[in-house]
Residue, then its C-alpha position, 0 to 999 in steps of 0.5 A: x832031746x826035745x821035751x813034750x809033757x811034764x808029771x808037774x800038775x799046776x794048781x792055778x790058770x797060768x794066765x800070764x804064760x798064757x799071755x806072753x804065748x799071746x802077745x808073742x803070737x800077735x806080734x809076729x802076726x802083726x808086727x812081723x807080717x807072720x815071717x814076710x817082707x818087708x815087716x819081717x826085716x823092719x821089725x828085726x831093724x826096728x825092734x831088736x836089740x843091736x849090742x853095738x848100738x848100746x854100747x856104742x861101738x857101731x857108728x850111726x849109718x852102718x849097713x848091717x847084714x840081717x839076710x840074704x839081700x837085707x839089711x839094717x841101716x843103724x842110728x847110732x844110738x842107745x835104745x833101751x827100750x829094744x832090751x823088752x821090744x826085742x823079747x817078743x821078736x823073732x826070725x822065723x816061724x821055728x824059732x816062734x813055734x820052739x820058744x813058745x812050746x818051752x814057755x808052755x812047757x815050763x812057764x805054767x808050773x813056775x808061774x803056779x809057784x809065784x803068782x801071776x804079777x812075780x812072774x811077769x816080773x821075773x820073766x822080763x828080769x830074766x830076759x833083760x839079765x839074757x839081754x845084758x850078758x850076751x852084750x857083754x860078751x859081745x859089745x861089739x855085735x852089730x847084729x839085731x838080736x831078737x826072740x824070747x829064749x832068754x827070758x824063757x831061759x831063766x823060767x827053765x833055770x827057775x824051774x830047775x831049782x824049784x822041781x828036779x826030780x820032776x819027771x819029764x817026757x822027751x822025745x830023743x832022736x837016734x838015727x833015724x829013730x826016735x824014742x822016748x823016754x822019761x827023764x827026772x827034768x834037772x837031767x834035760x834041764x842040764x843038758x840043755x844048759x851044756x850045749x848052750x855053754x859050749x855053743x858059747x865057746x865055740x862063739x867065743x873062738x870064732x866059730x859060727x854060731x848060726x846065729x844064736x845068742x847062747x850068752x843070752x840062754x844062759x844068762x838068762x838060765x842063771x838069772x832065773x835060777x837065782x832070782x827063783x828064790x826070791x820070786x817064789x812064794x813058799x806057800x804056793x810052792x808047797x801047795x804045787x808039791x802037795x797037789x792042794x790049792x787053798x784059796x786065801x778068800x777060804x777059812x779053814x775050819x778046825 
């Protein structure tokens, strides 16, 4: 199933989905050479976050593998700072182009419900909870591990707490066909969260992956799911189901 448009109206500019729509358009433009060699696989080197560099199961010096014909030479030491770095990296132009569809798809709605500043906050929580249990599932990795989906993971666990009976428009393959249909947003939203727990597993039992960090989308589901309670306001939020802004600069008049 692939989302393309929600019946969720926001009330506010999401100035901040927009800006992590931005900052990772320009990164990948020019951090990462829009896909190219040699700054793609320099950025992914240099920016994402390797798990066993972290936890210091991969010894400086290591060759690792990132593609055909390149690698990663690790140093041997802890980088935090490739846990945020590593958020607005990634491997290709799908992977931008799908991260950044499902930030815009949800982003604006949950960000309408917090206030721009509890968002940024709660969008990079989300990617560092991401971040942090697919190392732990996975301490050992010595893969770069890059892309926004973690954190965009807990937007769409937050959005599923805040609007689940909110309908959402999904394009649904069947053979060679492809339909639509009009889905209440926890069913998608859970179905989502399904196949990322399985692809889970099925890593855990040694099957390839393809390269997909499920820890880290569902980590990050789970975080934003949790931390949705405490980052929302009750004001806004009830402002966003009733479809009515009150500016706070504005006086009601009895």
């Amino acid at each position: 199933m692939f989302p393309y448009h929600d019946e969720n109206r926001t009330l506010r500019r999401p100035v901040v989905t927009w800006a992590l729509i931005g900052a990772n358009v320009a990164t990948w433009l020019m951090v990462q050479g829009a896909g190219t060699s040699p700054a793609l696989p320099a950025s992914v080197c240099n920016f994402g976050l390797i798990a066993g560099e972290l936890t210091g199961a991969v010894p400086p010096g290591t060759a690792v593998e990132i593609g055909e014909g390149l690698a990663c030479v690790t140093e041997g030491r802890a980088q935090l700072t490739d846990v945020f770095t590593s958020m607005f990296m990634h491997g290709s132009w799908l992977h931008l182009l799908g991260n950044m569809w499902f930030l815009y798809l949800f982003g604006n709605n949950v960000e309408d419900s917090m206030g721009r500043g509890r968002f940024a906050v709660f969008y990079l929580l989300s990617g560092v909870a991401a971040a942090m249990l697919q190392v732990m599932l996975d301490p050992a990795a010595p893969v770069p591990m890059v892309g926004a989906s973690g954190a965009i993971s807990g937007v769409m666990g937050g959005y599923l707490v805040l609007y689940p009976t909110v309908r959402v428009y999904t394009l649904i393959p069947i053979g060679f066909f492809v339909t639509t249909m009009k889905l209440p947003a926890w069913t998608m939203l859970v179905y989502w969260l399904v196949i990322q727990v399985a692809g889970g597993f099925a890593a855990i039992a040694g099957a390839k992956s393809g390269g997909v960090a499920f820890g880290a989308h569902v980590g990050g589901f789970i975080a934003g799911a949790i931390l949705v309670k405490l980052f929302a306001r009750g004001d806004y939020v009830a402002q966003h189901r009733a479809g009515t802004y009150v500016p706070t600069n504005v006086r009601r008049v009895a």
